[in-house]
C-alpha positions as a printed Julia matrix, in Angstrom:
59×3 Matrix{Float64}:
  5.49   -7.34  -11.97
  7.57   -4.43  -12.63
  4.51   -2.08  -12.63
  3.19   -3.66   -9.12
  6.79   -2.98   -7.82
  6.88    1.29   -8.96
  2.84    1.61   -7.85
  3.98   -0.29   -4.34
  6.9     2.05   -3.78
  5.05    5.11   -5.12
  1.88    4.15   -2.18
  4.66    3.22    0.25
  6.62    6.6    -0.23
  3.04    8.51    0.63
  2.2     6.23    3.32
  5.2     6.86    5.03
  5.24   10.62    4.65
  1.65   10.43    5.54
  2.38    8.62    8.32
  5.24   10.86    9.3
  3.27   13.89    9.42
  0.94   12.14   11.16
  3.43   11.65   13.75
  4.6    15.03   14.08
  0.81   16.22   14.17
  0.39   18.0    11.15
 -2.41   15.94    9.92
 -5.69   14.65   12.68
 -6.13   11.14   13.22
 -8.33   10.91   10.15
 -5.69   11.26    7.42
 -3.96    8.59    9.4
 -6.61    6.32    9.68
 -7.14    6.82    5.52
 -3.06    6.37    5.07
 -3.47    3.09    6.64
 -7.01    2.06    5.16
 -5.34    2.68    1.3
 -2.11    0.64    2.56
 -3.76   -2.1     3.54
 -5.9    -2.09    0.56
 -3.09   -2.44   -1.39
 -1.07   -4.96    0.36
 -4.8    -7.18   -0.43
 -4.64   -6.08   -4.02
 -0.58   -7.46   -3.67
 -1.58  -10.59   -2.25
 -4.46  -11.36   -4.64
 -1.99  -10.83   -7.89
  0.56  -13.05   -6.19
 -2.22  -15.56   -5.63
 -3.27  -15.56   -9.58
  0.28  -15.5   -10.33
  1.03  -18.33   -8.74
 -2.6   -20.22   -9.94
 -1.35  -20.02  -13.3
  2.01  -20.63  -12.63
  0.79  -24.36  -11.85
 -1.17  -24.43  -14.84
C-alpha cells in the first residue's frame, strides 16, 4: 500500500495544480477536462486494489 499512497499523492499534487491553473485560466477547458478524466481513473484503479485487497483478506 505504501506505493498506492506516494503515486495517489504524486496524481493528487498535479491534479490540483492542474486544476488551479485551470482556475486562474492559464490552461483551456481541455487540460481540465484531462486533469479530471486521469483523477478519476485513478480513484477506479484505488477502488479496484481495495476491492482485491479486501477479497483476499477473507480468504
Amino acid at each position: 500500500m505504501k506505493d498506492i499512497n506516494s503515486l495517489f499523492q504524486i496524481v493528487l499534487t498535479i491534479t490540483i495544480i492542474l486544476v488551479a491553473l485551470s482556475i486562474t485560466n492559464v490552461l483551456n477547458d481541455l487540460f481540465f477536462k484531462i486533469s479530471t478524466s486521469i483523477l478519476l481513473l485513478f480513484i477506479g484503479y484505488i477502488l479496484k486494489e481495495i476491492l482485491l485487497f479486501l477479497k483476499n483478506k477473507e480468504t
